[in-house]
C-alpha positions in Angstrom: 18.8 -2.7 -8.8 19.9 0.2 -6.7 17.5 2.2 -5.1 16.5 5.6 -5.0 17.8 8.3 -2.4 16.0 9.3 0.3 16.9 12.4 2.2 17.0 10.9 5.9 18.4 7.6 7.2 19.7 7.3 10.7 20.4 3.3 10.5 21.6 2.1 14.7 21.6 4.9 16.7 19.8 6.5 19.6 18.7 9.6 20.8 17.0 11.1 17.2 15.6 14.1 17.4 14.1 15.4 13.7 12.5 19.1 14.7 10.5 22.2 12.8 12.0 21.7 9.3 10.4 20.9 5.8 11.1 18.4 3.1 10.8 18.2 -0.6 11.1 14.5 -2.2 10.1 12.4 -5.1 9.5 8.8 -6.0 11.2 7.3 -3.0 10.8 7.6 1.1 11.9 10.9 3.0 12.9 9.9 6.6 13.5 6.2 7.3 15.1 5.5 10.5 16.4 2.0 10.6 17.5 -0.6 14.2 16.8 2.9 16.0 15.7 3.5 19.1 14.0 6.8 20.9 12.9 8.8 18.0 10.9 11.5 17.9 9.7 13.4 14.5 8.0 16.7 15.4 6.7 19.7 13.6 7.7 18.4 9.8 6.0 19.3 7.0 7.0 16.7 4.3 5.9 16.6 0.8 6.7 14.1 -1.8 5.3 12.5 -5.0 5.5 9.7 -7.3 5.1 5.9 -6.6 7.4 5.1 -3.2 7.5 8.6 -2.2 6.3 7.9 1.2 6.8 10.4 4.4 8.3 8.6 7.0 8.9 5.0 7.1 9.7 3.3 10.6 11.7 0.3 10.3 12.6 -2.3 13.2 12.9 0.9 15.9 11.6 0.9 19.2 10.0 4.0 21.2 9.1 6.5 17.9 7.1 9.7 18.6 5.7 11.2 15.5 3.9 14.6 16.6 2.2 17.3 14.9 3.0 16.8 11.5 1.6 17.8 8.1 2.5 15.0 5.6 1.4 14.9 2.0 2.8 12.7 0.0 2.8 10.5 -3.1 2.7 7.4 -1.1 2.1 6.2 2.2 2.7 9.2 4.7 4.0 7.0 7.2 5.1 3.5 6.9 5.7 0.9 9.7 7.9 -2.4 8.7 10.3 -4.3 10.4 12.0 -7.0 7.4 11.0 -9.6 5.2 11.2 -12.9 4.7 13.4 -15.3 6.5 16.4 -12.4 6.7 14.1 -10.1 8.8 12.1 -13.1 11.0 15.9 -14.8 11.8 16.8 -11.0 12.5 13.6 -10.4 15.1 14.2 -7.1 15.2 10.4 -5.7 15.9 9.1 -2.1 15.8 7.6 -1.4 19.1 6.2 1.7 21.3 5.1 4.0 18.3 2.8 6.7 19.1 1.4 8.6 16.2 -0.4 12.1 17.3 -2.0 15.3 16.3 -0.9 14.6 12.8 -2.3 15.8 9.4 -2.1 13.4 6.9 -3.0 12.7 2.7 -1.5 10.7 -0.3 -2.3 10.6 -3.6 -1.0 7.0 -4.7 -2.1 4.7 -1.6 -3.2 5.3 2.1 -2.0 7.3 4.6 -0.8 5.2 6.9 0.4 1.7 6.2 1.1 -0.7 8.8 3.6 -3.5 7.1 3.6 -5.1 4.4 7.2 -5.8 5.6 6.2 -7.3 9.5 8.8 -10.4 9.6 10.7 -8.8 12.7 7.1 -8.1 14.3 5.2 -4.5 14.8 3.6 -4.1 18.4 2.2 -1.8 20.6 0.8 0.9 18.4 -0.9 4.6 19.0 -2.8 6.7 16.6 -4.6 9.5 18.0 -5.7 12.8 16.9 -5.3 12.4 13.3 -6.7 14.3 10.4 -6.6 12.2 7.7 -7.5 15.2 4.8 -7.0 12.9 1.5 -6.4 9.3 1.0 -6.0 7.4 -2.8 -7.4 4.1 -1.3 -7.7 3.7 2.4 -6.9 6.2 5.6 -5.0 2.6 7.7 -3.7 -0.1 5.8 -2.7 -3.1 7.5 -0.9 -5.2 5.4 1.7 -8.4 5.2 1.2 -11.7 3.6 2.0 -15.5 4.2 5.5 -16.1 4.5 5.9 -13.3 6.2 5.5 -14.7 9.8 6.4 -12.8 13.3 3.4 -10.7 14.3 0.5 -7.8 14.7 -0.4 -6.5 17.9 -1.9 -4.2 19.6 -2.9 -1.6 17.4 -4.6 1.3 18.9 -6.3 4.0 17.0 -8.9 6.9 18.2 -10.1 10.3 17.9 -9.6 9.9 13.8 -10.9 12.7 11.3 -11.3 10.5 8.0 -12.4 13.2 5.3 -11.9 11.7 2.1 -11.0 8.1 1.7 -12.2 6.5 -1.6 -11.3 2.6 -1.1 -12.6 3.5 2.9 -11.1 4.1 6.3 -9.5 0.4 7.2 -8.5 -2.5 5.3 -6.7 -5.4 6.5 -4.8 -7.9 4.2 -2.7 -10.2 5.9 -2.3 -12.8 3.8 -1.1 -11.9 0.4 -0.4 -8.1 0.0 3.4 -7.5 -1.0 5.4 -9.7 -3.5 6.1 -13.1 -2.2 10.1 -12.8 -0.8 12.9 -14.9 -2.0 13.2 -17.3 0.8 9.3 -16.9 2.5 8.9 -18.0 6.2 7.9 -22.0 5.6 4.5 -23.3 6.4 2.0 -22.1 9.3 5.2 -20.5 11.0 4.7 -18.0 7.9 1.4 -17.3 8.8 1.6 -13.7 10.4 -0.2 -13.7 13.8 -2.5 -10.9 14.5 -4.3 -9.4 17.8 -5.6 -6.5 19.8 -6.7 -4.0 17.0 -8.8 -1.3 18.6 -10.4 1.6 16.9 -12.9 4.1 18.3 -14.0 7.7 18.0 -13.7 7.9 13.9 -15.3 10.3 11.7 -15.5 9.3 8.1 -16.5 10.3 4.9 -14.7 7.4 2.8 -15.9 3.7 0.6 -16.1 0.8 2.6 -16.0 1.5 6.5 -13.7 -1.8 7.0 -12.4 -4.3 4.6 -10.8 -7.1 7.0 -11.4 -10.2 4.6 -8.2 -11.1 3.8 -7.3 -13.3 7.1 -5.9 -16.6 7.6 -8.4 -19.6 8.6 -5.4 -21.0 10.5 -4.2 -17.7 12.7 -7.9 -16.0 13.0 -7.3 -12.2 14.1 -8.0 -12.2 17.6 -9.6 -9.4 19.2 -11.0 -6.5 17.1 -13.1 -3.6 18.3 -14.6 -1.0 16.7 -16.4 1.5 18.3 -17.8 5.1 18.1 -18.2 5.5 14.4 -20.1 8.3 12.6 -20.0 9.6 8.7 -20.9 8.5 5.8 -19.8 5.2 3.8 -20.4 3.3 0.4 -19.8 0.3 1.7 -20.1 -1.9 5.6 -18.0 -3.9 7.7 -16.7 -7.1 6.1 -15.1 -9.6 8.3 -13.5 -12.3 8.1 -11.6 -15.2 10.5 -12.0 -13.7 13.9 -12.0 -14.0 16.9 -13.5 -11.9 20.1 -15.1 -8.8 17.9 -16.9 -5.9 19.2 -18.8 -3.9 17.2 -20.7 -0.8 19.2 -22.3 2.6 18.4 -21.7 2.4 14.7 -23.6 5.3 13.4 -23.0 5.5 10.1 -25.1 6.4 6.7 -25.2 5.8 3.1 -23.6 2.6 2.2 -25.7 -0.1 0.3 -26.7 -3.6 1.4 -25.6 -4.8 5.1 -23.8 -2.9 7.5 -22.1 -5.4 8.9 -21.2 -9.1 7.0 -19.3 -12.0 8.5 -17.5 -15.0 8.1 -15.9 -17.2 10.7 -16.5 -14.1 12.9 -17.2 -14.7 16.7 -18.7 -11.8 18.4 -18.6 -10.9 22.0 -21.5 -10.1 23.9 -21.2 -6.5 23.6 -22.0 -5.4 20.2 -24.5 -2.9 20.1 -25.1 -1.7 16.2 -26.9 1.4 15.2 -28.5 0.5 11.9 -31.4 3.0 11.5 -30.3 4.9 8.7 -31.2 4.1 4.7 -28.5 3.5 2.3 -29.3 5.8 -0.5 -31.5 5.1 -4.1 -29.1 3.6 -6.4 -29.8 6.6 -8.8 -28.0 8.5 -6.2 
């Protein structure tokens, strides 16, 4: 079934410079630069709404700048892929050096910036910083793929975050079955997507859970997760599952029920340093 039209789609080229202009759009992406490589997206103000109206969606391109935008959108704001299945992991075409800056972000269908669920070329070496996140439907960072999937996560950066209204919360992590299952799936624990280096710090929030990261593979733990520098409010913890060398530090958060922090098949380093003092609220509340 063909697809909707999007308004934007440099597909193999180099040198992209999209500048100081606004967008209207509905029910499908607006920008979606594709095998590209130097891109910078500055200045845009980009609306759109309806399911798969996302912003911009980055897909297999190397050294992206998106600056100073105001994105608000039916979707995801911005989007970062790189294929699926067997046809994007033969390909190996990853996305690579994207720095996402000074950026004000909200969606009213899913969150505002989704890493995946289409990662079979690989995503590395990811910035976030200075963000506004003013409106989320489910979670500020989504990061997403699925078994069968394959190739990788890495090195996801992300600090100096204003989270101001996230309902489902400010991170979730699903990397085992979020997307539907491609027509030819990356075969046994070569599918497994491999996942490391995610660092957050300096975050504001006023959202539902703090992190949901539960939905990890057994077989290809997440290795290395910090989070640090947290303050805000939050209905819910941190729930972790299958990792590997996790720092927690300086979370200063208030208002969520039960435990701050729950585990499974978590291994800590020996710097975590929680700050649990305050009360979740009466239940009446």
């Amino acid at each position: 079934m063909p697809r909707r039209p999007l308004i934007i789609e440099p597909i193999n080229c180099t040198g992209i410079r999209l500048e100081g202009f606004s967008t209207e759009h509905r029910s499908m992406w607006s920008i979606h630069p594709t095998y590209c490589e130097d891109v910078t997206a500055k200045n845009l103000t980009i609306r759109s709404t309806g399911g798969n109206g996302d912003g911009i969606d980055i897909d297999s391109c190397k050294h992206v700048r998106i600056e100073d935008c105001d994105i608000d959108t039916g979707d995801d704001c911005i989007a970062i892929k790189s294929g699926r299945g067997m046809e994007g992991y033969k390909a190996a075409r990853p996305t690579e050096d994207v720095m996402i800056s000074g950026c004000t972000l909200g969606d009213s269908i899913f969150a505002c910036i989704g890493i995946g669920s289409e990662t079979s070329g690989g995503i590395r070496n990811v910035r976030i910083e200075r963000c506004k996140f003013t409106h989320a439907k489910t979670y500020a960072i989504y990061i997403k793929s699925r078994i069968g999937r394959g190739a990788f996560i890495e090195n996801i950066v992300a600090r100096d975050l204003d989270v101001q209204t996230a309902p489902g919360g400010f991170l979730r992590l699903n990397l085992t079955g979020s997307g539907i299952q491609d027509p030819e799936p990356v075969p046994g624990d070569e599918g497994i997507p491999s996942s490391k280096n995610f660092s957050f710090s300096d975050v504001k929030v006023n959202c539902g859970d703090l992190v949901d990261a539960t939905h990890t593979s057994d077989a290809k733990p997440v290795d290395g997760f910090s989070l640090t520098k947290v303050t805000g409010t939050c209905r819910k913890g941190i729930a972790l599952s299958n990792m590997k060398r996790v720092e927690l530090k300086d979370i200063g958060v208030e208002g969520y029920e039960g435990e701050l922090v729950k585990k499974v098949n978590v291994e800590e380093t020996s710097n975590t340093k929680l700050q649990t003092s305050k009360e979740a609220p009466n239940s009446g509340q």
